[in-house]
C-alpha positions as semicolon CSV with decimal commas, in nm:
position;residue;x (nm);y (nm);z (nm)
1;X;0,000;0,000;0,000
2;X;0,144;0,328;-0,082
3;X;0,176;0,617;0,159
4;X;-0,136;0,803;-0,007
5;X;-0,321;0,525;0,044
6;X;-0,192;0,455;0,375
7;X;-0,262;0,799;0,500
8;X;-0,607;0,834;0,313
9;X;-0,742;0,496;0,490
10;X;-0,621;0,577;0,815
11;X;-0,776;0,920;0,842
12;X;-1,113;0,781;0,705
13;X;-1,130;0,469;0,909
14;X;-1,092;0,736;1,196
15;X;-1,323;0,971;1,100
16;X;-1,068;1,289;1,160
17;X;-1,150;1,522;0,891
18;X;-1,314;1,834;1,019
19;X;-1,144;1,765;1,362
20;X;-1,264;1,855;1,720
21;X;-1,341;2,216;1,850
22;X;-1,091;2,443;1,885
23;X;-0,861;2,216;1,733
24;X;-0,643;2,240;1,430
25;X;-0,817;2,136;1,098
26;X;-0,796;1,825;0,971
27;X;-0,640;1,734;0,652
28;X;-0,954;1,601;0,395
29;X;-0,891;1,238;0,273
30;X;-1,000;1,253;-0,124
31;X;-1,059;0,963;-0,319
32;X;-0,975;0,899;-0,715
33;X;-1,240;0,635;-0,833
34;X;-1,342;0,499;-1,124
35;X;-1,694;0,626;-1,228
36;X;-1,810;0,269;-1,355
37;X;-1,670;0,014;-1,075
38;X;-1,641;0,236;-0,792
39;X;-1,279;0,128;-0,766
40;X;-1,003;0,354;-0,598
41;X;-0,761;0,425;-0,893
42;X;-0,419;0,569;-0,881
43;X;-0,420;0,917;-1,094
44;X;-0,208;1,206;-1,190
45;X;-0,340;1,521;-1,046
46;X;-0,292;1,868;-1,021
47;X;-0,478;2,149;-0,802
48;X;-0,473;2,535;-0,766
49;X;-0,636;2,753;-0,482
50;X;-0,827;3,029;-0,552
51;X;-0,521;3,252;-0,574
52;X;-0,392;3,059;-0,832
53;X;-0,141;2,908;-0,622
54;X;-0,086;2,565;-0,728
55;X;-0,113;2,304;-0,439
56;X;0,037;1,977;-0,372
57;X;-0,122;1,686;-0,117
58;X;0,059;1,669;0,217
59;X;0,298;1,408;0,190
60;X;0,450;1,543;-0,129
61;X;0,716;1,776;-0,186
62;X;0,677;2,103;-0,269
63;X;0,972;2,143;-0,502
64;X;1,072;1,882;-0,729
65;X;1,458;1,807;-0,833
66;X;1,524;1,738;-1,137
67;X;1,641;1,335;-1,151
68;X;1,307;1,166;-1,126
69;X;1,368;0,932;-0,843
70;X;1,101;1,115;-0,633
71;X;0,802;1,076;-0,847
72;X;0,537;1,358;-0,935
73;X;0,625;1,548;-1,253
74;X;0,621;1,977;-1,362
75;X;0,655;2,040;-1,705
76;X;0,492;2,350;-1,939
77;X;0,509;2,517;-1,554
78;X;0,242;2,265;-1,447
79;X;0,268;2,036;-1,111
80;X;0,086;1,704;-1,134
81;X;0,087;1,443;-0,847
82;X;0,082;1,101;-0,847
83;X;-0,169;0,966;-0,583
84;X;-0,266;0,615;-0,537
85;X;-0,623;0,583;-0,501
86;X;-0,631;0,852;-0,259
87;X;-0,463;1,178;-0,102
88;X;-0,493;1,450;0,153
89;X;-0,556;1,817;0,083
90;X;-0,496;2,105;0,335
91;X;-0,795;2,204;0,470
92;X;-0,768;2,563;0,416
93;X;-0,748;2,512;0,065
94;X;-1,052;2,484;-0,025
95;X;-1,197;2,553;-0,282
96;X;-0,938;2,365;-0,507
97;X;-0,959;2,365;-0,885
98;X;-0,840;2,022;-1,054
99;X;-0,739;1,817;-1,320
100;X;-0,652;1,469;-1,310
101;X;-0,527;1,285;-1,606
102;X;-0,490;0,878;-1,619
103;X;-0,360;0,738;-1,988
104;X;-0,523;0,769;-2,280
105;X;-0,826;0,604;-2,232
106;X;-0,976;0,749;-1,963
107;X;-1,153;1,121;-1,981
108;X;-0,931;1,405;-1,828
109;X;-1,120;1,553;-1,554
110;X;-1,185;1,901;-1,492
111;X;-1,339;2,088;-1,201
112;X;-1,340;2,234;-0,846
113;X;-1,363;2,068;-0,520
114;X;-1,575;2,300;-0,262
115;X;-1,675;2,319;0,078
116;X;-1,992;2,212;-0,001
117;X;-1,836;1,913;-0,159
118;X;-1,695;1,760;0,170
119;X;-1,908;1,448;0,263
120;X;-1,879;1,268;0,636
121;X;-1,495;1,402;0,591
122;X;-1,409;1,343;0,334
123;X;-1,444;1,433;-0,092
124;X;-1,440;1,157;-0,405
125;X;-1,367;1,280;-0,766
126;X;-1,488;1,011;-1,024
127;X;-1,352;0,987;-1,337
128;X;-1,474;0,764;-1,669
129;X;-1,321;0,545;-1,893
130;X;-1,440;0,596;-2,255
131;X;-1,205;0,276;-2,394
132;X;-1,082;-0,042;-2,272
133;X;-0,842;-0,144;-2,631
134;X;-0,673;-0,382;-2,383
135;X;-0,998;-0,601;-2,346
136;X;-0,929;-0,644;-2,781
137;X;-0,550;-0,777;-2,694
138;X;-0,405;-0,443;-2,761
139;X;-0,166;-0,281;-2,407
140;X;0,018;0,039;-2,441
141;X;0,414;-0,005;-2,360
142;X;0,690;0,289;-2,309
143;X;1,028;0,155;-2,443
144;X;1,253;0,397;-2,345
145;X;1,277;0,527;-1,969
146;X;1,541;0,591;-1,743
147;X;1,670;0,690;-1,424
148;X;1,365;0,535;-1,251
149;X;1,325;0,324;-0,932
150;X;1,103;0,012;-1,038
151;X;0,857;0,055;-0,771
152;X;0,836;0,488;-0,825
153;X;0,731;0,346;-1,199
154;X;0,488;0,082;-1,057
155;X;0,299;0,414;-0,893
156;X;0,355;0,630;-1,243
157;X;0,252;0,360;-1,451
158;X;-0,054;0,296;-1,281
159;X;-0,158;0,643;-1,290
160;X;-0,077;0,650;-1,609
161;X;-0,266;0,326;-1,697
162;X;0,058;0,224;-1,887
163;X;0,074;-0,162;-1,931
164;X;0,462;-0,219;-1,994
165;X;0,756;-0,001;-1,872
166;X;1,101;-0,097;-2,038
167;X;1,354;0,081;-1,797
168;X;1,725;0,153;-1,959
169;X;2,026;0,093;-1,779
170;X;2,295;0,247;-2,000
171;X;2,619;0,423;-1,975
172;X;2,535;0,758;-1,796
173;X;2,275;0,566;-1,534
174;X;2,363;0,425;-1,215
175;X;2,120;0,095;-1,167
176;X;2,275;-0,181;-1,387
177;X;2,218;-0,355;-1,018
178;X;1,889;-0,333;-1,058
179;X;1,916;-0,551;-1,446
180;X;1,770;-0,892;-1,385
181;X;1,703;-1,091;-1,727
182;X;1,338;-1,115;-1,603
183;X;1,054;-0,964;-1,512
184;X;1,097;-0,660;-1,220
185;X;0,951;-0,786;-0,872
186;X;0,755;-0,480;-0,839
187;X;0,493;-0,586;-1,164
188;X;0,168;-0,743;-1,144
189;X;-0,078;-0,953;-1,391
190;X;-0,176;-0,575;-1,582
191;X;0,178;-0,405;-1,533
192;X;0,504;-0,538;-1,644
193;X;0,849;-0,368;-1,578
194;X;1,155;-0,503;-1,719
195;X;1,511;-0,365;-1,671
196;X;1,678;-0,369;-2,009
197;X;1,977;-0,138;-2,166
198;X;2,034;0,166;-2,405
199;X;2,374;0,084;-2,576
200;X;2,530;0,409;-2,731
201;X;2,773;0,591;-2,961
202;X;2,702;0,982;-2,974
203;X;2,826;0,980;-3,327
204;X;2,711;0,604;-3,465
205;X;2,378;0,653;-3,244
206;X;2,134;0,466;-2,993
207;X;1,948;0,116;-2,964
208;X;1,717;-0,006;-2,734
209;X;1,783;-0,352;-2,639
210;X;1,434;-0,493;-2,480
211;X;1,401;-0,811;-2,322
212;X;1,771;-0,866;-2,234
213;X;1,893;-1,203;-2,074
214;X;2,220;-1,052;-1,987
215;X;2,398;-0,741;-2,038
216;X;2,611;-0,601;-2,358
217;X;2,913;-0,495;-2,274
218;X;3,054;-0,274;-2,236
219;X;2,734;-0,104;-2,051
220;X;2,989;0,171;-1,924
221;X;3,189;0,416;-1,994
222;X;3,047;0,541;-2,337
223;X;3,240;0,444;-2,677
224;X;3,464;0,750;-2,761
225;X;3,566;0,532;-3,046
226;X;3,374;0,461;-3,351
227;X;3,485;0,115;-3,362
228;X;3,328;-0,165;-3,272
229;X;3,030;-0,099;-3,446
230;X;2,669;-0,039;-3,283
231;X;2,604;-0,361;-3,515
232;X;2,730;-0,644;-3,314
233;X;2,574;-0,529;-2,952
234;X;2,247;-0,538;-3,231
235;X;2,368;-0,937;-3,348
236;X;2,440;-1,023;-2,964
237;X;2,098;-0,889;-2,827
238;X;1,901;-1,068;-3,071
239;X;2,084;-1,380;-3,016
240;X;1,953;-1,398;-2,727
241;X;1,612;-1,325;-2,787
242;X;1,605;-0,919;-2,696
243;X;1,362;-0,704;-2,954
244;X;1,613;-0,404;-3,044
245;X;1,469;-0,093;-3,166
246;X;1,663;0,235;-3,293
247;X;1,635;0,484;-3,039
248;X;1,485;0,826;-3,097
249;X;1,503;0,796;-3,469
250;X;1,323;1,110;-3,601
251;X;1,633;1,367;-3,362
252;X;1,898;1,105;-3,434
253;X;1,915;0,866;-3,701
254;X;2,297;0,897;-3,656
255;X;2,593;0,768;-3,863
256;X;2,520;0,367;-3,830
257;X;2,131;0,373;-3,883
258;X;2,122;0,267;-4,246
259;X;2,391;-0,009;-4,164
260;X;2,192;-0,148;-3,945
261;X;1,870;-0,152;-4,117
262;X;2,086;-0,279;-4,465
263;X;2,240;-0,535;-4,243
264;X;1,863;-0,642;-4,084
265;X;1,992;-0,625;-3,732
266;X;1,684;-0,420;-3,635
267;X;1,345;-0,489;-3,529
268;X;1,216;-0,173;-3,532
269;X;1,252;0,202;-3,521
270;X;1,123;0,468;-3,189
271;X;0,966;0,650;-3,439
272;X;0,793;0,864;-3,132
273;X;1,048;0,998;-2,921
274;X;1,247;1,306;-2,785
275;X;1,101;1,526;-3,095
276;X;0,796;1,544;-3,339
277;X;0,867;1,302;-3,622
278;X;0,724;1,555;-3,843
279;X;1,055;1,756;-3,741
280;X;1,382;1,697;-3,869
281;X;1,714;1,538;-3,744
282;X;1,893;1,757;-3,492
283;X;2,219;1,541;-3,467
284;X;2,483;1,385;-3,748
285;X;2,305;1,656;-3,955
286;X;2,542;1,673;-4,207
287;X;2,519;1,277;-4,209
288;X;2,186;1,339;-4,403
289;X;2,132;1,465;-4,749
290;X;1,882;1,700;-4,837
291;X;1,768;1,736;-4,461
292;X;1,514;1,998;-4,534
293;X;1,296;1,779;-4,704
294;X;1,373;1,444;-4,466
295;X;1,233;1,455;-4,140
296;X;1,169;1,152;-3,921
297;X;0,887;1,027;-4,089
298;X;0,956;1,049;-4,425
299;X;1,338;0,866;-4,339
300;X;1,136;0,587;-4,209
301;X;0,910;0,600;-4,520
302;X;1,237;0,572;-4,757
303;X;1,328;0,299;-4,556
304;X;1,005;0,133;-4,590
305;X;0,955;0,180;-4,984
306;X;1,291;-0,010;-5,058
307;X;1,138;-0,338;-4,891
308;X;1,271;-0,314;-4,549
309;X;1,025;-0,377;-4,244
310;X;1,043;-0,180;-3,944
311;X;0,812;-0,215;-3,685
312;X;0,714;0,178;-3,527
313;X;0,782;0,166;-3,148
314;X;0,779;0,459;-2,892
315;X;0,910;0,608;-2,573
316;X;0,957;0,887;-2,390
317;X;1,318;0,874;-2,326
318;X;1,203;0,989;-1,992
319;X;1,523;1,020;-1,736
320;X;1,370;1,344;-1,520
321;X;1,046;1,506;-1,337
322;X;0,964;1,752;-1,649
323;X;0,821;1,354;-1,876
324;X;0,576;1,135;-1,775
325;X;0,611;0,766;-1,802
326;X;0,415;0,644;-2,095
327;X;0,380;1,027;-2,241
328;X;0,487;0,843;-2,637
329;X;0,393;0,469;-2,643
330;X;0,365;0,193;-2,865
331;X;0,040;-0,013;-2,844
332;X;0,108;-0,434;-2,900
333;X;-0,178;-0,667;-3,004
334;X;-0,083;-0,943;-2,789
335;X;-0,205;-1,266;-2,898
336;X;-0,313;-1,485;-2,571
337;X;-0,214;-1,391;-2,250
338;X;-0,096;-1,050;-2,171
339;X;0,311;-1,134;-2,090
340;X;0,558;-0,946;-2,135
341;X;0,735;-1,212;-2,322
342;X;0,391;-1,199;-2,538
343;X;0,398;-0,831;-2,569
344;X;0,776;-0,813;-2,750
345;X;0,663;-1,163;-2,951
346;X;0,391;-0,856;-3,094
347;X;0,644;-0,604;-3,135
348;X;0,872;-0,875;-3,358
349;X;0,565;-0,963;-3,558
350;X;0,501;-0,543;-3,641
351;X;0,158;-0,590;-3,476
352;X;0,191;-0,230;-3,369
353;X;0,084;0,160;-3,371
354;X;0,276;0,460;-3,182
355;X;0,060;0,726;-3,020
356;X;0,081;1,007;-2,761
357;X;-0,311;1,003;-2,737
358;X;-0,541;0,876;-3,024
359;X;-0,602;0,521;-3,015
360;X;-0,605;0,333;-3,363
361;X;-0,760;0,053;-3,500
362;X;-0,629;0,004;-3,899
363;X;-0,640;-0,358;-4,166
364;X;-0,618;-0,420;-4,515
365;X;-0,854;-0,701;-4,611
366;X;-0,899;-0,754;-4,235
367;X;-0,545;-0,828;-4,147
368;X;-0,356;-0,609;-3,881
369;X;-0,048;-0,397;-3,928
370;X;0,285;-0,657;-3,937
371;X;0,072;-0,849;-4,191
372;X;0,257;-0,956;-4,528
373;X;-0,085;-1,025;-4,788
374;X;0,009;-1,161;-5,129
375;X;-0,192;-1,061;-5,381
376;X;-0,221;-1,255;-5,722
377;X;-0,334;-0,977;-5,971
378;X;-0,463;-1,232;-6,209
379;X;-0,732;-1,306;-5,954
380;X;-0,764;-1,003;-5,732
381;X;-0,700;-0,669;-5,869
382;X;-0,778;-0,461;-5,519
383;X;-0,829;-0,470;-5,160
384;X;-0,993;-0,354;-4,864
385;X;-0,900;-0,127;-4,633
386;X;-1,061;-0,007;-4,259
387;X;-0,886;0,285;-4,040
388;X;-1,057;0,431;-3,730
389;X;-0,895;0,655;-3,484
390;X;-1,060;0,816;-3,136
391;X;-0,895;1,005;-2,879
392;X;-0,930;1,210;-2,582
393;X;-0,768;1,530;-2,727
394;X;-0,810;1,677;-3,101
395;X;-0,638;1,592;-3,408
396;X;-0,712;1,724;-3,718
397;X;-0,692;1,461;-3,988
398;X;-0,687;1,084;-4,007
399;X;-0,516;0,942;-4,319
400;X;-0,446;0,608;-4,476
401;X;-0,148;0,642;-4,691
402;X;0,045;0,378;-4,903
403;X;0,421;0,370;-5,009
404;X;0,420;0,707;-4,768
405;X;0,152;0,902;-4,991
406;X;-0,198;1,007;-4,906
407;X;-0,480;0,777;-5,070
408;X;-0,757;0,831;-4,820
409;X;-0,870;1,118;-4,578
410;X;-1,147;1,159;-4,332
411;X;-1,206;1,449;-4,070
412;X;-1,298;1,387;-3,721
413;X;-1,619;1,485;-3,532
414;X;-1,778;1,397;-3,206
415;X;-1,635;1,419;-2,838
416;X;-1,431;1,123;-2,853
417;X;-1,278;1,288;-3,189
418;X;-1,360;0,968;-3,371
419;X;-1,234;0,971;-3,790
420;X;-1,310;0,671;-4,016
421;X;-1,254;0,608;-4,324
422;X;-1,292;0,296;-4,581
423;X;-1,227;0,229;-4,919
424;X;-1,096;-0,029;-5,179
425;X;-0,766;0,055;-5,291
426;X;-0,644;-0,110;-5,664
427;X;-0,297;-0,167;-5,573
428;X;-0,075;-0,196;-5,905
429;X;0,229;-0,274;-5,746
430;X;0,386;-0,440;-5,427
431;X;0,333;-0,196;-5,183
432;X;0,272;-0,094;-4,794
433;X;-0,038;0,032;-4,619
434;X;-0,023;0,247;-4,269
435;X;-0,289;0,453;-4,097
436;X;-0,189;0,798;-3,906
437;X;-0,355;1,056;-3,730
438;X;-0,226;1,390;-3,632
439;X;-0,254;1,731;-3,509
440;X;-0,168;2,024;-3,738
441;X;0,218;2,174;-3,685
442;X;0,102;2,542;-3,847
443;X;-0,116;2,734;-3,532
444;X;0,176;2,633;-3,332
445;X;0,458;2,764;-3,506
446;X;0,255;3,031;-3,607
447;X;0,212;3,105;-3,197
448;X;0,607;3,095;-3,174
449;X;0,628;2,737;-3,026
450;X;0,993;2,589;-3,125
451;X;0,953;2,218;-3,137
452;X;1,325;2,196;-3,125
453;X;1,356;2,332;-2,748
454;X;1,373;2,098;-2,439
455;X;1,143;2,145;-2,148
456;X;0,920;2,471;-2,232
457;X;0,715;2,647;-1,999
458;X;0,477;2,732;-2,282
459;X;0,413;2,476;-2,611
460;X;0,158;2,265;-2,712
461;X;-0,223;2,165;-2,628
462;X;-0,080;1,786;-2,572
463;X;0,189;1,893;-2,347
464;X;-0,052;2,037;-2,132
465;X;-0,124;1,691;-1,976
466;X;0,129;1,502;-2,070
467;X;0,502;1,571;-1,986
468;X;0,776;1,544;-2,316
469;X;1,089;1,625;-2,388
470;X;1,029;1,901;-2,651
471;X;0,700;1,997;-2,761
472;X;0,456;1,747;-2,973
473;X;0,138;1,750;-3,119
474;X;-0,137;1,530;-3,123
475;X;0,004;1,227;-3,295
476;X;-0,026;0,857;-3,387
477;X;0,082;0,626;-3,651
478;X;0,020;0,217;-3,753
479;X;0,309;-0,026;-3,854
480;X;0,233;-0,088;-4,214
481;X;0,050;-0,425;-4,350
482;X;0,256;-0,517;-4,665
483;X;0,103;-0,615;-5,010
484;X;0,300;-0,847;-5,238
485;X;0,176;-0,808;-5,556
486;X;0,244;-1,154;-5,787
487;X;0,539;-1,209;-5,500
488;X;0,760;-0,948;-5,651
489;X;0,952;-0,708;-5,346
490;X;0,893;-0,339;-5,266
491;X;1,143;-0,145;-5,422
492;X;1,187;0,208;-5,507
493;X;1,489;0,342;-5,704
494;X;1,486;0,700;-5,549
495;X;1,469;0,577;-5,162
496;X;1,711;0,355;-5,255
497;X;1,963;0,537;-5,392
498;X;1,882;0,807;-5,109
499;X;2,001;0,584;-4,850
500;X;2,301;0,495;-5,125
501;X;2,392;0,912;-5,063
502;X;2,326;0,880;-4,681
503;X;2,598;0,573;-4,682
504;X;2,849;0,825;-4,880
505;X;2,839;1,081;-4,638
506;X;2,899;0,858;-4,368
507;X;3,194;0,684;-4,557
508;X;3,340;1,025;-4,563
509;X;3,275;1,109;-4,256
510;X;3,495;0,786;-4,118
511;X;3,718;0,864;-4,313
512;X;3,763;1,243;-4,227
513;X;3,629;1,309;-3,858
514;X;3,573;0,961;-3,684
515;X;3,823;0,869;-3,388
516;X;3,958;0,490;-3,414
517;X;4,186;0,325;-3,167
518;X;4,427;0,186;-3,469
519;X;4,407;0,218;-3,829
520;X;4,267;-0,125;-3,900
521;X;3,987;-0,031;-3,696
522;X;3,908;0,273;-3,963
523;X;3,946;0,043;-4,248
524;X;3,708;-0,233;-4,097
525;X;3,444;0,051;-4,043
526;X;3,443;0,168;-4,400
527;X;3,474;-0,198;-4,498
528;X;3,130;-0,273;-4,325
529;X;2,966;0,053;-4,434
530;X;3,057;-0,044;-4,811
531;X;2,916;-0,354;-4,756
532;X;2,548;-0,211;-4,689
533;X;2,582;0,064;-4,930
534;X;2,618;-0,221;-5,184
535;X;2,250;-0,364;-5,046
536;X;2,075;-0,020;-5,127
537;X;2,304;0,024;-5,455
538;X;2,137;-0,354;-5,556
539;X;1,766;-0,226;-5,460
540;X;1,813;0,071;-5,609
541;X;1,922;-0,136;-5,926
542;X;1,618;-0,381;-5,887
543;X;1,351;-0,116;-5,916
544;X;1,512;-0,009;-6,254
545;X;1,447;-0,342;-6,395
């Protein structure tokens, strides 16, 4: 039982709030319940008197540092608390204006607690669930979080109603004791923690290793060398079983990242995380040609149209008090029972989509994303495709696109913000399907907001209730279902050779600015490097044919 909890029950069970005559005010137990089960439910809340002061339950601190071991979060100049179930508020705070936020799929809750309010004591807020995806298979994961006790995320990640919480051990942290090869102690049936490792090179870039059995080495210090490669921590994670995604693609794709993807020693790329993916790279940028038209998404896309399959994941990259756990997350269909063993056996099949608040639900001829369909033209010249998307906060535009263009739109309407669209699509070509939603960039630059910055005190609508690390909009995006048309591959010659450029650059950069330990080191970079230039050179040459 936490100390909320603890504290709430006690004062209750004793009937203390309001106090005896003459004698100091109570503190007011308040319950967080669920408006359909009556359940106490931890929450995220935050509260401001009627001087606009903001408050904080007794028990918490009033000022926050800034490593995250604590708990409770302030970012955009906002203080939420995590309560579990139940906290106590000053009495002389009354009245208190809140807002309590829990995931995705529950309603954010607005209002004011009064005087008036105060029953035998005491004061309950309800708030409603609207969806329950999870009941369908489908549990929300954040890959990429750090500097975290495991049982301070247990709290956050029920608040957050977050099902899976991959925390990093890596080279600037200081818990590789707390790396097991299993399961943390501190999850339950719904909430899975697992201690696995970011492996980095600031030049090369960052994976996420998930679902570790033992460690890479070397976990510390850093490599200040850019030899070895990031590619064989990639070959000795997935030999034993791990799920190893690219971290933070969209800010850093980084010197290796088209190695690795040539090479197929990924699984997947955080294609949510750290920046907007509508933004473009803000390290290694002279690593990638013709950056003003290549953000994020559109790198991914490239990657996508020359017959590579990359599963979207997301995290938060949260390692301080200004991100929420679970703020960018990847949603896993989960066939059987929810494991977390089951729930990276989803992420390897690409049964997958990335949000940071609409929930999606996308197929082509009623197969989910991660799906491979072959088509034989001589019998079936198109298909089928279904994309919904709901969520708690607007968006502006759902669309299904294919080979990373737009071939279906649909607006959304209603309180739930609910788009659909469906339509039969003749495909003439091996090709890939994805669904994405998304808020509009435009009002907010047009308001000054830099989506570049780190930790704003003004930005977004989004990062009003939930803590990132620079400013995002409304966002979320399917793994693609893949069409094989008469079994021939997915191939296009310009992402192809774009990726043949990108490999050019980085040759040149190894052999200009990178730092080796010995010259045969240099040589066996550029050697490996050639090697997957060669595989986009030979796509490139395939789609010519």
């Amino acid at each position: 039982m936490s100390t909320d909890r603890r504290r709430f029950v006690q004062l209750a069970a004793a009937g203390l709030a309001g106090g005896v005559t003459g004698a100091a005010p109570r503190p007011i137990p308040c319950r967080i319940v669920d408006s359909q089960t009556g359940q106490a439910i931890a929450a995220r809340v935050r509260l401001v008197d009627a001087t606009g002061r903001e408050r904080v339950p007794l028990g918490h601190p009033e000022a926050l540092s800034a490593d995250g071991q604590e708990g409770d979060v302030r970012f955009q100049s906002r203080r939420f608390t995590y309560v579990d179930g139940g906290c106590l508020l000053p009495a002389d705070s009354l009245p208190l204006k809140y807002e309590i936020v829990k995931g995705y799929e529950y309603l954010i809750a607005e209002g004011e607690i009064r005087p008036e309010h105060v029953v035998d004591g005491s004061v309950a807020i309800s708030i409603r669930r609207w969806s329950s995806i999870s009941n369908a298979g489908w549990y929300s994961g954040d890959i990429h979080i750090h500097n975290i006790a495991p049982g301070t995320c247990r709290l956050e990640m029920d608040a957050e109603d977050l099902h899976v919480a991959n925390i990093l051990t890596s080279d600037f942290t200081f818990d590789r004791d707390q790396f097991e090869g299993r399961v943390n102690r501190f999850s339950s049936r719904e909430r899975q923690i697992f201690v696995g490792q970011e492996f980095r090179n600031n030049h090369l870039g960052h994976v996420c290793l998930l679902g570790l059995k033992q460690l890479v080495e070397p976990v510390k210090p850093i490599q200040k060398v850019h030899y070895p490669l990031n590619l064989g921590p990639c070959e000795r994670a997935r030999a034993n079983g791990a799920y190893v995604s690219w971290a933070h693609f969209p800010s850093w794709p980084g010197a290796e990242n088209p190695l690795d993807v040539a090479m197929e020693r990924l699984d997947g790329l955080e294609i949510l995380s750290q920046l907007d993916p509508r933004q473009f790279p803000l390290y290694m940028t002279q690593l990638v040609p013709e950056i003003a038209a290549n953000n994020g998404l559109r790198l991914w896309y490239r990657y996508l149209n020359c017959g590579f399959r990359l599963t979207a994941t997301a995290g938060t990259d949260k390692m301080t008090t200004f991100v929420t756990v679970g703020a960018n997350r990847v949603f896993a269909h989960v066939e059987g029972e929810f494991t977390y063993e089951n729930w990276i056996a989803a992420l390897k099949r690409g049964c997958t989509f990335i949000s940071n608040s609409p929930l999606l639900r996308f197929t082509v001829n009623g197969r989910e994303p991660g799906s491979a369909i072959d088509l034989d033209s001589r019998k079936t010249k198109a298909v089928q495709i279904e994309a919904v998307a709901e969520s708690q906060l607007p968006y502006h535009r759902l669309d299904v696109i294919c080979n990373g263009q737009v071939i279906g739109e649909a607006t959304p309407s209603g309180p739930r913000h609910r788009a659909a669209l469906r339509l039969e699509y003749p495909a003439g070509q091996s090709c890939w399907f994805a669904a994405r939603a998304y808020e509009e960039l435009d009002g907010y630059r047009a308001q000054g907001i830099d989506f570049t910055k780190v930790h704003v005190d003004r930005g977004t609508l989004l990062s009003n209730y939930f803590g990132t690390r620079r400013p995002e909009a409304v966002f979320a995006h399917s793994s693609p279902v893949y069409l094989m048309r008469d079994g021939k591959p997915i191939r296009s010659w310009d992402d192809a050779d774009y990726y043949v450029r990108y490999m050019d650059h980085s040759i040149k950069w190894l052999q200009r600015e990178a730092n080796f330990a010995k010259p045969g080191d240099r040589e066996a970079s550029i050697e490996a490097f050639r090697t997957s230039r060669a595989v986009y050179a030979a796509r490139a040459a395939e789609a010519r044919r």
